[in-house]
ZADO-1210 file (C-alpha; in nm, 4 decimals, padded with zeros to 6 digits):
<atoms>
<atom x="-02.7824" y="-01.3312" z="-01.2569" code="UNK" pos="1"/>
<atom x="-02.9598" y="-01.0458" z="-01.0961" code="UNK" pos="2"/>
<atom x="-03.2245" y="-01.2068" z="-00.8580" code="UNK" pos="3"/>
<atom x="-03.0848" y="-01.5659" z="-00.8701" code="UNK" pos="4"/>
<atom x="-02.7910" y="-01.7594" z="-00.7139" code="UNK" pos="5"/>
<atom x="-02.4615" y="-01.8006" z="-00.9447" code="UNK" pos="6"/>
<atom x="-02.2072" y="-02.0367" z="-00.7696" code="UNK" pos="7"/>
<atom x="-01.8872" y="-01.8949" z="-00.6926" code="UNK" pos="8"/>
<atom x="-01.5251" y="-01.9711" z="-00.5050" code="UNK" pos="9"/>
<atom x="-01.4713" y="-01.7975" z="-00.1629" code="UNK" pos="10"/>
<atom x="-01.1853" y="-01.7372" z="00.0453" code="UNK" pos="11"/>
<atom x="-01.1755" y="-01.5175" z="00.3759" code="UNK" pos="12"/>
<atom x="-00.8018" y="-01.3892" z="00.4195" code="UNK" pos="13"/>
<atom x="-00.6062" y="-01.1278" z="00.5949" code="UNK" pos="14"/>
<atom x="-00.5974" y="-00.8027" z="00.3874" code="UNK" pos="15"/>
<atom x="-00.5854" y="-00.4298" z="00.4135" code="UNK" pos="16"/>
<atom x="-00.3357" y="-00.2146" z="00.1982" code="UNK" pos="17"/>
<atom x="-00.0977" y="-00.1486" z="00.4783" code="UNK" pos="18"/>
<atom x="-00.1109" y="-00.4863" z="00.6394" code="UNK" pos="19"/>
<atom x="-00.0004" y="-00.6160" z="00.3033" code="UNK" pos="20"/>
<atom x="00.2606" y="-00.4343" z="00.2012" code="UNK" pos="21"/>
<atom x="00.3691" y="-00.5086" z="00.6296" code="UNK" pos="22"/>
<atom x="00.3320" y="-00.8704" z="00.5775" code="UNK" pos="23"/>
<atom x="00.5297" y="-00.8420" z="00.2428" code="UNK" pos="24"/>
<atom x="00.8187" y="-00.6891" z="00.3653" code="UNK" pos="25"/>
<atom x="00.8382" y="-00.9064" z="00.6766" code="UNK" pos="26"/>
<atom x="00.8581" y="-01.1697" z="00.4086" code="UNK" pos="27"/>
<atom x="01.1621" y="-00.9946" z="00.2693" code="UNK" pos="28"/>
<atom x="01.3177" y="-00.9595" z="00.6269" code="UNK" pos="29"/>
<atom x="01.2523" y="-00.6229" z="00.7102" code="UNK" pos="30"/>
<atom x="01.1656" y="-00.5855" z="01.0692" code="UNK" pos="31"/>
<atom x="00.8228" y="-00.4346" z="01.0268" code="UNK" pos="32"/>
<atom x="00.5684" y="-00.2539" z="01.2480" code="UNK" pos="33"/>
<atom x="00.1925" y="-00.1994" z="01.1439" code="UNK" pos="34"/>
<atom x="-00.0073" y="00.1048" z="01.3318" code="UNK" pos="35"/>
<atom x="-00.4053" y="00.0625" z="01.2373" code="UNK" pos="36"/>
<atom x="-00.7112" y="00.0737" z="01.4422" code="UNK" pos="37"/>
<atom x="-00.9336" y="-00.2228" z="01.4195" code="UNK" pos="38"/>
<atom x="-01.2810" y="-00.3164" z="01.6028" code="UNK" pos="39"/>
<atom x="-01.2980" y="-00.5192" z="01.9385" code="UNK" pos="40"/>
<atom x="-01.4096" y="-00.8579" z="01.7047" code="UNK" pos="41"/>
<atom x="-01.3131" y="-01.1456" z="01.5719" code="UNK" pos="42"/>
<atom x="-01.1872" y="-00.9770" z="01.2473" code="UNK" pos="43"/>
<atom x="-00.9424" y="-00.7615" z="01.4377" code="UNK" pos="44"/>
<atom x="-00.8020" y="-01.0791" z="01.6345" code="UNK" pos="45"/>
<atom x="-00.7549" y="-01.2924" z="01.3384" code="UNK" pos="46"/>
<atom x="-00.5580" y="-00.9878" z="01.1832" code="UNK" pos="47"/>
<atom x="-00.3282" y="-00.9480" z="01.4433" code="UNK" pos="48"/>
<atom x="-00.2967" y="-01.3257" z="01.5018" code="UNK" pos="49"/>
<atom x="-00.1985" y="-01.3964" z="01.1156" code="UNK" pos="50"/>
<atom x="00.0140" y="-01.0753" z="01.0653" code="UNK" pos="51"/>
<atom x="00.2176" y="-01.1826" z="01.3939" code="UNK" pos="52"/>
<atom x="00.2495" y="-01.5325" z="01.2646" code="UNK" pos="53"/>
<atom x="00.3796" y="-01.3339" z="00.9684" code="UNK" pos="54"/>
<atom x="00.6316" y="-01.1472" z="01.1690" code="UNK" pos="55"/>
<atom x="00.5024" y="-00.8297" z="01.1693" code="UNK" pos="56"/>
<atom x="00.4372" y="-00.6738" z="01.4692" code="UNK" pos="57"/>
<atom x="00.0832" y="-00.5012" z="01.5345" code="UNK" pos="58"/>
<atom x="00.0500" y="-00.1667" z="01.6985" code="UNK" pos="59"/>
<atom x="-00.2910" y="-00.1547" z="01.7088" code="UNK" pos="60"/>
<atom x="-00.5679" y="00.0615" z="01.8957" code="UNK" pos="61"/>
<atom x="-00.8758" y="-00.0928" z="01.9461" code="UNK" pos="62"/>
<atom x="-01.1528" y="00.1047" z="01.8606" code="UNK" pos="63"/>
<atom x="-01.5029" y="-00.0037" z="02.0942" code="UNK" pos="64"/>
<atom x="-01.7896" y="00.1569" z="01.8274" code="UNK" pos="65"/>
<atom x="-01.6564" y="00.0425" z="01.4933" code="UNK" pos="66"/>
<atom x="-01.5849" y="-00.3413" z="01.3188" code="UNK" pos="67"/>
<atom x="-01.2377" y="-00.4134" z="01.1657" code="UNK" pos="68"/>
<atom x="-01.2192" y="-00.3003" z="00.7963" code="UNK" pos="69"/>
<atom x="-01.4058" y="-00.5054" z="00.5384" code="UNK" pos="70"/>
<atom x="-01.3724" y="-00.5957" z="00.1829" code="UNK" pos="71"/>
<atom x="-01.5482" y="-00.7713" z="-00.0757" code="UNK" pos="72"/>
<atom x="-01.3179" y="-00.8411" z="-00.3599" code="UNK" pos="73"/>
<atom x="-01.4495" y="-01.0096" z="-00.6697" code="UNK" pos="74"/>
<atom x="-01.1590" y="-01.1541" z="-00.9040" code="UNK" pos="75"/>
<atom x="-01.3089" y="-01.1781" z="-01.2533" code="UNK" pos="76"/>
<atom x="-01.1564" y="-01.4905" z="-01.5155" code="UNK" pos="77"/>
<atom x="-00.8617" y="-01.2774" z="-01.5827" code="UNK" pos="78"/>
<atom x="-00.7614" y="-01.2155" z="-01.2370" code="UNK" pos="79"/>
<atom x="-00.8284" y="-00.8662" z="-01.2106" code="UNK" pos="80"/>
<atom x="-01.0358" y="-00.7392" z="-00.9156" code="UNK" pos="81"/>
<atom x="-01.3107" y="-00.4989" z="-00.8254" code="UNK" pos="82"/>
<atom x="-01.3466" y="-00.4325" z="-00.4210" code="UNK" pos="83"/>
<atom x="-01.6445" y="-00.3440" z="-00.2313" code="UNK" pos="84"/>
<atom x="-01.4635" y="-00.1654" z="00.0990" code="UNK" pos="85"/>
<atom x="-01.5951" y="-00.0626" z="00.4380" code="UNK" pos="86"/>
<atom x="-01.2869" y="00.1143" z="00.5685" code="UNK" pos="87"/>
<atom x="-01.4863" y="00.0512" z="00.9443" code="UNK" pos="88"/>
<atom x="-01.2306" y="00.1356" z="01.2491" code="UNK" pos="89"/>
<atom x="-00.9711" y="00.2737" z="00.9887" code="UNK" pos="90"/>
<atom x="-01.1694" y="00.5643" z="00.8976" code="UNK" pos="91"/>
<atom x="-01.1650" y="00.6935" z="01.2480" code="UNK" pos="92"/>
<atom x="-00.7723" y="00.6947" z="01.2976" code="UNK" pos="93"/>
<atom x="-00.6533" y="00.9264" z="01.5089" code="UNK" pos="94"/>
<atom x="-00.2995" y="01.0695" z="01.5437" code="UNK" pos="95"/>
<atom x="-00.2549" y="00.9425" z="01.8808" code="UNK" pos="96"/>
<atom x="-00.2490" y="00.5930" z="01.7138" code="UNK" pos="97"/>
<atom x="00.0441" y="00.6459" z="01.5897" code="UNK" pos="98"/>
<atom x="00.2915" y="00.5728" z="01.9351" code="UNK" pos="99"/>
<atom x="00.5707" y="00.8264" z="01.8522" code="UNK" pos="100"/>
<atom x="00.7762" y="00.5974" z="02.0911" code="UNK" pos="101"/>
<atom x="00.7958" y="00.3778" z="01.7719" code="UNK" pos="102"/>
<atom x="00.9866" y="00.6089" z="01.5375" code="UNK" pos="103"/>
<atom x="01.2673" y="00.5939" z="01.8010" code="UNK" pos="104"/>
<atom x="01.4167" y="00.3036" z="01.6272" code="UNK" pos="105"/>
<atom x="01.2290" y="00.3428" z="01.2489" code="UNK" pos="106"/>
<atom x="01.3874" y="00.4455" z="00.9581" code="UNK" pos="107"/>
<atom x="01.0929" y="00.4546" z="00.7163" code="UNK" pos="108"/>
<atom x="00.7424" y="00.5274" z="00.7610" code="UNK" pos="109"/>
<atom x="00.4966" y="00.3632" z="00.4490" code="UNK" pos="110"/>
<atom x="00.1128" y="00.5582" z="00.4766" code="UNK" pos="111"/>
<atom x="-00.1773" y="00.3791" z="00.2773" code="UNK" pos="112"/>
<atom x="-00.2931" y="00.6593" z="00.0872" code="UNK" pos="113"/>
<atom x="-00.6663" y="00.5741" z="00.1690" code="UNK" pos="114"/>
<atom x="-00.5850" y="00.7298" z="00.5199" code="UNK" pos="115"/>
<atom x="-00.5412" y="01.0474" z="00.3591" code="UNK" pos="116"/>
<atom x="-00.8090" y="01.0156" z="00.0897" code="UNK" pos="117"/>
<atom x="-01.1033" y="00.9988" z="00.3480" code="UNK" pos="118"/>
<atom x="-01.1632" y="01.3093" z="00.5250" code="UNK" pos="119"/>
<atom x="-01.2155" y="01.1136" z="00.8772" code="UNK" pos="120"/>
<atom x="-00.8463" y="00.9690" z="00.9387" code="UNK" pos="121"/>
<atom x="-00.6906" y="01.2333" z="00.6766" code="UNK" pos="122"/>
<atom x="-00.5727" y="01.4588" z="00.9963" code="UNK" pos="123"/>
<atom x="-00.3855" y="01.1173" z="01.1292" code="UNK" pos="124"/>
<atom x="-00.2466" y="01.0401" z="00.7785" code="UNK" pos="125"/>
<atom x="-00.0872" y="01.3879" z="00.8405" code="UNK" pos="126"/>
<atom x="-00.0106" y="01.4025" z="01.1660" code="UNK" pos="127"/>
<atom x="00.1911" y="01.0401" z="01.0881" code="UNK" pos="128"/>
<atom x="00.4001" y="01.1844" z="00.7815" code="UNK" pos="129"/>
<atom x="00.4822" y="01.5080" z="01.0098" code="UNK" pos="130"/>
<atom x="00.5669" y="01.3058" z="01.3018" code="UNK" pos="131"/>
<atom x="00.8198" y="01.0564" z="01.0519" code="UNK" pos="132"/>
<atom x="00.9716" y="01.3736" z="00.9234" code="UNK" pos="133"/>
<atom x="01.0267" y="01.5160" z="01.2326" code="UNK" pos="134"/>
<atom x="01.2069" y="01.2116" z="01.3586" code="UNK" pos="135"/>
<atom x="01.4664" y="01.1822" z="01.0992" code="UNK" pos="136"/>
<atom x="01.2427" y="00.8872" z="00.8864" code="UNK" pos="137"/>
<atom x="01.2204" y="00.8899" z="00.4905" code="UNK" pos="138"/>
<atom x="00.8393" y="00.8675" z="00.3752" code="UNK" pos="139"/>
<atom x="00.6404" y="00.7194" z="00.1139" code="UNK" pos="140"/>
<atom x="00.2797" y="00.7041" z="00.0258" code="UNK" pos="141"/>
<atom x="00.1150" y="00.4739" z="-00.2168" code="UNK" pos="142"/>
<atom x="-00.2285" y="00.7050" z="-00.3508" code="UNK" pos="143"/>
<atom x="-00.4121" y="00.3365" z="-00.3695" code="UNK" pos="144"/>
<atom x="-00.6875" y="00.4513" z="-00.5724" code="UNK" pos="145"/>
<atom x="-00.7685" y="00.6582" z="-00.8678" code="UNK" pos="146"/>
<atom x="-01.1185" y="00.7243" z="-00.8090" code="UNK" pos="147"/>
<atom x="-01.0978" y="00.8994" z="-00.4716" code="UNK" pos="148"/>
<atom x="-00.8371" y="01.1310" z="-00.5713" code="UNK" pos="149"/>
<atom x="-01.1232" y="01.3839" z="-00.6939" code="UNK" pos="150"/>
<atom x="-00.9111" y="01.6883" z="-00.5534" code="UNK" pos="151"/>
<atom x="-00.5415" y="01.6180" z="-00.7339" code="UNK" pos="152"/>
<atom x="-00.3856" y="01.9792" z="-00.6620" code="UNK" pos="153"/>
<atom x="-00.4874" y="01.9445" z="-00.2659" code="UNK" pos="154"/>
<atom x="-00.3923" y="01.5366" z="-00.2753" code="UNK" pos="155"/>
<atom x="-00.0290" y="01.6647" z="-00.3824" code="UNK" pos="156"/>
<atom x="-00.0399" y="01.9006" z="-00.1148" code="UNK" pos="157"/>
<atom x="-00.1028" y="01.6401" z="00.1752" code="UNK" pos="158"/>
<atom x="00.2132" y="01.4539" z="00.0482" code="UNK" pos="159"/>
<atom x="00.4541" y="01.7529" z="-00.0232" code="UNK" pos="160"/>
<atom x="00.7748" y="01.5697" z="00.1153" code="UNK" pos="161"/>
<atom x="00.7534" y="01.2312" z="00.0989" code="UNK" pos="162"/>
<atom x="01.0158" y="01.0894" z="-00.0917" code="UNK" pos="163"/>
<atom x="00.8573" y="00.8248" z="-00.2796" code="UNK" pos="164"/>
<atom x="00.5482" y="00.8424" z="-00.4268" code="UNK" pos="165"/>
<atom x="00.4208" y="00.4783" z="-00.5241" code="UNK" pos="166"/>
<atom x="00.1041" y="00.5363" z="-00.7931" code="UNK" pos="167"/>
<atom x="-00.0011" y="00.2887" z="-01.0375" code="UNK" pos="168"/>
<atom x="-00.0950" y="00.4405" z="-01.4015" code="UNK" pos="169"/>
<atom x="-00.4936" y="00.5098" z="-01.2946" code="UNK" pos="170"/>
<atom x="-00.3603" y="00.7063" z="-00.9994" code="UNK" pos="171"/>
<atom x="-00.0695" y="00.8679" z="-01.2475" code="UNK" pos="172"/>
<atom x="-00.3132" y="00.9552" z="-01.4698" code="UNK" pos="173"/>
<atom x="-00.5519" y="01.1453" z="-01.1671" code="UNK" pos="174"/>
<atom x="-00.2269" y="01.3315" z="-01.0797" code="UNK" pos="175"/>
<atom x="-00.1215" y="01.4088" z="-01.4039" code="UNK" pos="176"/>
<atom x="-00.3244" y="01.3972" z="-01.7164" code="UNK" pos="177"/>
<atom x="-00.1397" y="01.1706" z="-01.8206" code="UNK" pos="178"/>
<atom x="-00.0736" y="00.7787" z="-01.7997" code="UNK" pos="179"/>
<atom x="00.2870" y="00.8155" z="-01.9234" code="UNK" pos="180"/>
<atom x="00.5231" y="00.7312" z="-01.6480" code="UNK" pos="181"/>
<atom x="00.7254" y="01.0434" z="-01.7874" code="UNK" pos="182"/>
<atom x="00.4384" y="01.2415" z="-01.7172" code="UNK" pos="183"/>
<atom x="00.5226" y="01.1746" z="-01.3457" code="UNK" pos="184"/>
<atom x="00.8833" y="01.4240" z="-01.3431" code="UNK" pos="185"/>
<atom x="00.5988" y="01.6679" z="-01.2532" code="UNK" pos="186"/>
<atom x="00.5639" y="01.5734" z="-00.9306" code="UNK" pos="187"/>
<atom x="00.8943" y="01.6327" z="-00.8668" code="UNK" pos="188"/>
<atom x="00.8902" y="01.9773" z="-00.7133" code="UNK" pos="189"/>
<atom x="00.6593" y="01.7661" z="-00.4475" code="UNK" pos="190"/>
<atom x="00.8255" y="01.4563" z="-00.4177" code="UNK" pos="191"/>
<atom x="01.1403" y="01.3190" z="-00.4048" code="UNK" pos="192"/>
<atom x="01.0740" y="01.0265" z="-00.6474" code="UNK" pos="193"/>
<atom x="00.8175" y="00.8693" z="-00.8187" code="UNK" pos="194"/>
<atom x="00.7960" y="00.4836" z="-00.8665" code="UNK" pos="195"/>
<atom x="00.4997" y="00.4198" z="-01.1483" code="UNK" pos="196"/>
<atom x="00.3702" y="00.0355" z="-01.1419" code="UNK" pos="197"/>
<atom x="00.2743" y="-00.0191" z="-01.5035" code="UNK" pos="198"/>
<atom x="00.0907" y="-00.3447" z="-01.5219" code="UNK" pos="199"/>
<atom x="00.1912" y="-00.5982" z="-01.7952" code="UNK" pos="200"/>
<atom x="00.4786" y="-00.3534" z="-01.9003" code="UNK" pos="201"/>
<atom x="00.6151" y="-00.3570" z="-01.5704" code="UNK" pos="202"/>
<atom x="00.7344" y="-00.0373" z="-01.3545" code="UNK" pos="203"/>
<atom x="00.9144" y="00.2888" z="-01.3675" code="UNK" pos="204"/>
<atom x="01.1035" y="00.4971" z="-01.1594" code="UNK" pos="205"/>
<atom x="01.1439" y="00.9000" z="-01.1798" code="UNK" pos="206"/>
<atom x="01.3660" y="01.1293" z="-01.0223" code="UNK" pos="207"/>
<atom x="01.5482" y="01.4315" z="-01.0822" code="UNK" pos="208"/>
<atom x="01.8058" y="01.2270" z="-01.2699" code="UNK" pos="209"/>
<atom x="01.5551" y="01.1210" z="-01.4996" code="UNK" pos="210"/>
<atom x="01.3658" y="00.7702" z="-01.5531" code="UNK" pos="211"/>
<atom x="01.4486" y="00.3926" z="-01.5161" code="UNK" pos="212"/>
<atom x="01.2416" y="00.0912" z="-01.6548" code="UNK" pos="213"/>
<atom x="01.2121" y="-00.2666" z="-01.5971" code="UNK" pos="214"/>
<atom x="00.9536" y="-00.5214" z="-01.7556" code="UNK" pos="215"/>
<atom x="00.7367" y="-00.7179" z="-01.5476" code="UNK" pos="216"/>
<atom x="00.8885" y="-01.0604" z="-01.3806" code="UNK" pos="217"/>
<atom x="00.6754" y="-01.3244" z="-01.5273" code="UNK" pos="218"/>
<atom x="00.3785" y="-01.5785" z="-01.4335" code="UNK" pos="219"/>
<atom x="-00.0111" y="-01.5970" z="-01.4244" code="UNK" pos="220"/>
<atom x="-00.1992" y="-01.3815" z="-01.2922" code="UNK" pos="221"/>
<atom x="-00.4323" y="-01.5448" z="-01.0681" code="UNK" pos="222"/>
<atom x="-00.5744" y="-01.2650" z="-00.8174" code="UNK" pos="223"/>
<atom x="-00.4250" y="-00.9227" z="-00.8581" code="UNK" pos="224"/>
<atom x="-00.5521" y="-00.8478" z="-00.5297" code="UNK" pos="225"/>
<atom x="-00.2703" y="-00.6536" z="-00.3140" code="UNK" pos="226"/>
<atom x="-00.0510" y="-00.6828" z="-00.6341" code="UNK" pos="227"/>
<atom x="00.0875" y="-00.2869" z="-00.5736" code="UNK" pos="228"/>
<atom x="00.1062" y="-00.3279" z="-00.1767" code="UNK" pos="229"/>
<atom x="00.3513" y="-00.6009" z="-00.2829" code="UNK" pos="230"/>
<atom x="00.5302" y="-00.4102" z="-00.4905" code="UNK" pos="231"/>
<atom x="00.5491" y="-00.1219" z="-00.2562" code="UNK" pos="232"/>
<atom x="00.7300" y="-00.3722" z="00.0012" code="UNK" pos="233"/>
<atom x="00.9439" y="-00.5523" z="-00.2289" code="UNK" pos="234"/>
<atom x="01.1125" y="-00.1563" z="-00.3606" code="UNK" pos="235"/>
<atom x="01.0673" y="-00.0461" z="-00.0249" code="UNK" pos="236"/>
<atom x="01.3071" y="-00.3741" z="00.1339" code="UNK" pos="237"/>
<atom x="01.5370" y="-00.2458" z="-00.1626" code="UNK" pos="238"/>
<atom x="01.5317" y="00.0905" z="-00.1139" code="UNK" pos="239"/>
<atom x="01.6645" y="00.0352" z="00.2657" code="UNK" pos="240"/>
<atom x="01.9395" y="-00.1810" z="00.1864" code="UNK" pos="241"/>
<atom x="02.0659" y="00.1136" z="-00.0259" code="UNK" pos="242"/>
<atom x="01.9958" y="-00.0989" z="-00.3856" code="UNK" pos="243"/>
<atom x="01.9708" y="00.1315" z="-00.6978" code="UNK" pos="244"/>
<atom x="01.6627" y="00.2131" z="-00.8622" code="UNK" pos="245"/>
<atom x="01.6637" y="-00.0049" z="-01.1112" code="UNK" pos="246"/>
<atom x="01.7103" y="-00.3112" z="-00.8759" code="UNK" pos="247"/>
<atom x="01.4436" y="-00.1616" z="-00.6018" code="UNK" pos="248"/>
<atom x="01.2231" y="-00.1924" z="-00.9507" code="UNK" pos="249"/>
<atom x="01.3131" y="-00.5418" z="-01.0123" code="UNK" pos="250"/>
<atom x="01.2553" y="-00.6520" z="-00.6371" code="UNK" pos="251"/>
<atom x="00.8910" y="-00.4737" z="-00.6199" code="UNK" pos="252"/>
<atom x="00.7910" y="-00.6643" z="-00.9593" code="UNK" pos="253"/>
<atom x="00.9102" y="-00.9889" z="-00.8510" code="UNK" pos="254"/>
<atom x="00.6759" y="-00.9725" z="-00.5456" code="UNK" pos="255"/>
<atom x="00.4074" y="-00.8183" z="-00.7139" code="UNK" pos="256"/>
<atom x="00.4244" y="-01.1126" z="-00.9774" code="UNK" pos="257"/>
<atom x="00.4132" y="-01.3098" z="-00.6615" code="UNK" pos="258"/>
<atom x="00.1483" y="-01.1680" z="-00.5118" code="UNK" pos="259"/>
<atom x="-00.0635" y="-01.2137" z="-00.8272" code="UNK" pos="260"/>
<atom x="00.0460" y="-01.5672" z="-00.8708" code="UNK" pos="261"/>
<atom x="-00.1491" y="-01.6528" z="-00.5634" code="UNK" pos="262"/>
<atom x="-00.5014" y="-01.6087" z="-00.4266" code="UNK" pos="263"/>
<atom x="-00.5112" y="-01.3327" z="-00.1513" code="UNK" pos="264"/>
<atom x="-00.3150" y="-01.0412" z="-00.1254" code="UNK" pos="265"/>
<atom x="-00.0504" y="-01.1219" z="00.1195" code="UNK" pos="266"/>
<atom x="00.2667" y="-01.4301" z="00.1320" code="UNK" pos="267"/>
<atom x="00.1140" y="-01.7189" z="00.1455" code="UNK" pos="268"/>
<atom x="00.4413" y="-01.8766" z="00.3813" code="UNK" pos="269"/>
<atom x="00.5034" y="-01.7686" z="00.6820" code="UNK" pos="270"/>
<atom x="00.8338" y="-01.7408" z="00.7872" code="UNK" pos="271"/>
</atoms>
């Protein structure tokens, strides 16, 4: 009620679209490496304390004029979420965050496609994909939101190469025109592959030999809060152990449906 109180529930967790989908595939067993830039505060400590717990490791900068990232999320009765973001230390990035010492002994390099959808860190967003190229690394960005992509033709640009491109149908439809996952076999002279998270129905996967489906795995959907980062890690885990498409779909909707099932946006157990 505008200019009254209204009770609500409140948790303060861990979050961030690429410390999710880290934490996620540490939970699958993938040996997992974060690079972000976070403030000199108690946010950024907590991060790196719970994503280490986690087993991920943090290669963070510390950045001594900005606060750690910050986002309101409000989950409506449904479980579907609005944020409120303040991207903070992230949106200063820099490529010398990224220690190229660390691609020595990478095979895949995952970008948050808010890094390259503020003009700020875009040049690190870059810089990183070039760098993973470079070194021998597959790529794959996840756009992350629909309503920043107001430039599609020069958003497809940034991410000529990358192998998998990991947009849900919002962010399909910004690329495209269309929120058909077949609609997405245009991207192809860009990207390698396209993997299309559609909601209820469940995901898609598009490459030159043409498209793959699976439903979604089932359960309630509690908080869809860092549903896609999940999925991202869960084909991601897959895609590195040399699974098929069809299976890397199954394993990204089975942690997405996890992911939902659960307030927060990243495993609740720790290994």
């Amino acid at each position: 009620m505008h200019g009254g109180d209204v009770r609500a529930n409140i948790a303060l967790t861990v979050g961030g679209a690429g410390a999710n989908t880290a934490a996620w595939l540490a939970h699958s067993g993938v040996e997992t490496v974060l690079v972000a830039r976070v403030g000199d505060d108690v946010a950024g400590r907590r991060a790196s304390e719970e994503l280490t717990t986690a087993g991920v490791r943090c290669a963070f900068t510390i950045d001594p004029a900005a606060a750690t990232c910050c986002v309101v999320v409000l989950v409506d009765d449904e479980g579907q979420r609005s944020m409120l973001p303040d991207r903070g230390a992230m949106k200063n990035l820099a490529p010398a965050d990224l220690d190229l010492a660390l691609l020595r002994d990478a095979r895949h390099l995952h970008l948050a496609g808010y890094v390259l959808l503020d003009a700020s860190s875009r040049e690190a967003g870059l810089a990183m994909l070039a760098a993973a190229r470079d070194a021998g690394l597959t790529t794959s960005v996840d756009p992350q939101a629909a309503a920043l992509i107001t430039d599609p033709a020069a958003f497809m640009e940034e991410v000529a190469g990358v192998d998998v491109l990991l947009p849900n149908l919002d962010e399909l439809a910004a690329l495209t025109g269309s929120r058909d996952p077949a609609s997405a076999a245009g991207l192809l002279d860009t990207v390698g592959a396209v993997a299309v998270t559609t909601g209820p129905a469940g995901a898609s996967w598009v490459d030159r030999d043409g498209i793959v489906s699976v439903p979604a795995a089932p359960g309630e959907c509690v908080d869809s809060t860092g549903a896609g980062d999940a999925f991202d890690a869960g084909l991601l885990a897959a895609r590195m152990a040399g699974k098929a498409p069809e299976d890397c779909l199954l394993a990204g909707v089975r942690l997405g449906a996890l992911a939902v099932g659960q307030v927060g946006a990243q495993p609740v157990s720790r290994r």
